[in-house]
C-alpha positions in Angstrom: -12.1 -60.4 24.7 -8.7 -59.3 25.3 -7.0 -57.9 28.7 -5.1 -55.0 28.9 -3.1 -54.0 31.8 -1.6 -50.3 32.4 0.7 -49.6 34.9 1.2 -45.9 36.4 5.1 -46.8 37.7 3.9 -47.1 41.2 6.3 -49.4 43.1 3.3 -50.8 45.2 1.8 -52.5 41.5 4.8 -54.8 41.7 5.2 -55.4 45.6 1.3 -56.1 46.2 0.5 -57.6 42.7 -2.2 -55.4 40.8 -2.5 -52.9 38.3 -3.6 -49.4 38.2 -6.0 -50.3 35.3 -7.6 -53.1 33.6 -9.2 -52.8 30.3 -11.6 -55.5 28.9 -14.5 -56.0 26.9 -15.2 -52.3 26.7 -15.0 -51.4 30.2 -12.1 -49.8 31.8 -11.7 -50.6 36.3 -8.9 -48.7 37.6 -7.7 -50.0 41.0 -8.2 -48.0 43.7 -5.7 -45.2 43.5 -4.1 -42.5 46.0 -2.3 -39.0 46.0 1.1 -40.4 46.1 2.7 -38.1 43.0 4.2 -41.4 41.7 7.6 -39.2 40.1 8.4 -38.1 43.4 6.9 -40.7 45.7 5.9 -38.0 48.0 2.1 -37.3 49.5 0.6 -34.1 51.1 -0.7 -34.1 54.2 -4.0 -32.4 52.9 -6.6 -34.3 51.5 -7.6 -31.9 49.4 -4.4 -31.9 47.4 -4.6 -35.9 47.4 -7.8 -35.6 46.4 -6.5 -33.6 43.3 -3.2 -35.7 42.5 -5.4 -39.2 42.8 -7.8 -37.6 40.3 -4.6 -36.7 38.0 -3.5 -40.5 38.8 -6.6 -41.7 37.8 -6.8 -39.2 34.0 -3.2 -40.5 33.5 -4.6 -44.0 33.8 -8.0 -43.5 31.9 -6.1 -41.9 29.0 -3.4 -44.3 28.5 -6.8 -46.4 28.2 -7.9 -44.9 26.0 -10.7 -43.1 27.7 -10.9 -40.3 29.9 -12.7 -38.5 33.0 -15.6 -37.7 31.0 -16.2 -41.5 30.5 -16.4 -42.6 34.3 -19.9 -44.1 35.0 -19.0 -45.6 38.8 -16.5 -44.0 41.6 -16.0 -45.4 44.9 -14.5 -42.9 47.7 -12.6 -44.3 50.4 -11.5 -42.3 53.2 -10.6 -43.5 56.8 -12.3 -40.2 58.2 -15.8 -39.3 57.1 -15.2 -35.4 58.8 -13.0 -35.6 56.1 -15.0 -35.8 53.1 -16.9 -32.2 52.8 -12.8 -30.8 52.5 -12.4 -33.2 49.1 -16.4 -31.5 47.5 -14.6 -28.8 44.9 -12.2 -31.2 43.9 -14.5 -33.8 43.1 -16.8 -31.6 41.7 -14.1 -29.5 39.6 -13.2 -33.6 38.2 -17.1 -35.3 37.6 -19.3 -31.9 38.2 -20.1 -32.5 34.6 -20.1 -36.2 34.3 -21.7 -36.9 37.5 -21.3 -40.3 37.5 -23.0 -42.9 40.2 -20.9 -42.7 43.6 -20.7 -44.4 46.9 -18.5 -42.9 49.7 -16.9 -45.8 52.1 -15.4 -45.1 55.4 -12.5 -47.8 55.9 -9.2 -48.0 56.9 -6.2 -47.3 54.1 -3.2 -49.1 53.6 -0.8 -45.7 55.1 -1.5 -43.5 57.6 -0.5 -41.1 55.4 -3.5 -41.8 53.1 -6.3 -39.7 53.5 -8.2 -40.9 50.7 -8.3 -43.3 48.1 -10.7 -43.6 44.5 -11.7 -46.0 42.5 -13.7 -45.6 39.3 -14.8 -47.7 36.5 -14.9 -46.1 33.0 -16.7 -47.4 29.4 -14.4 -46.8 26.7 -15.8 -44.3 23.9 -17.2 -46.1 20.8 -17.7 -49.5 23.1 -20.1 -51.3 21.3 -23.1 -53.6 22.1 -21.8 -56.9 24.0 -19.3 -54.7 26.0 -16.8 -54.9 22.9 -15.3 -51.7 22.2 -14.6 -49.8 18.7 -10.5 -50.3 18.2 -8.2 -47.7 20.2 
C-alpha cells in the first residue's frame, strides 16, 4: 500500500500544500490542475488554450505515474463560467473522445481570476490488479 507523490514544479504545490498527483493502491487522483504553462508561469486568457495546456499538465502527471490519458476513468470540470464550457468541447474531445470516461462539469469559483478552468481526473494504473494493487511500474 504504498504512496507516491509527483510534483509538476508548480510553485503553488509548496505554498498551498498538495501535490499534482497521488498514486496508491492502483489508482492514480491528480489534484485539480490549471493552464498555467508551469516553465514559464504564464496563462492565456482563452480557455481554450487552458483547456489544452491543463490537459498537457495533467499527461505530464499521468505519465510520470505511470499511466496515461487513455487510463482516466473520472474527470471533474471546473469553470467559474458555464457560457464558457461549449468553447473547451474539441479540446476535451480531441484529449478523452476515445476514452470517454465518466464526467461531471461544476460551476465554482477558482483560486485566480485569471483561471478559466480547472480539471481533475482520477486514472487506474495499467496492469492494476484485483484489490486495487497495481502490477510493478
Amino acid at each position: 500500500m504504498s504512496r507516491r507523490l509527483i510534483s509538476s514544479g508548480s510553485p503553488f504545490e509548496a505554498e498551498i500544500g498538495y501535490s499534482r498527483a497521488v498514486v496508491q493502491d492502483g489508482w492514480v487522483f491528480v489534484a485539480g490542475t490549471t493552464g498555467f504553462d508551469y516553465a514559464k508561469m504564464e496563462i492565456s486568457s482563452e480557455v481554450a488554450a487552458q483547456a489544452e495546456q491543463t490537459f498537457a499538465n495533467i499527461d505530464a502527471a499521468l505519465r510520470q505515474a505511470g499511466a496515461s490519458m487513455a487510463d482516466v476513468v473520472r474527470v471533474h470540470y471546473i469553470l467559474p463560467d458555464a457560457s464558457l464550457w461549449p468553447d473547451c468541447w474539441p479540446v476535451t474531445r480531441a484529449w478523452l473522445g476515445e476514452v470517454r470516461p465518466a464526467a461531471t462539469m461544476i460551476v465554482a469559483g477558482l483560486q485566480d481570476p485569471r483561471m478559466l478552468i480547472e480539471i481533475e481526473v482520477t486514472a487506474r494504473l495499467p496492469g492494476a490488479g484485483q484489490g486495487g494493487v497495481a502490477a510493478p511500474v
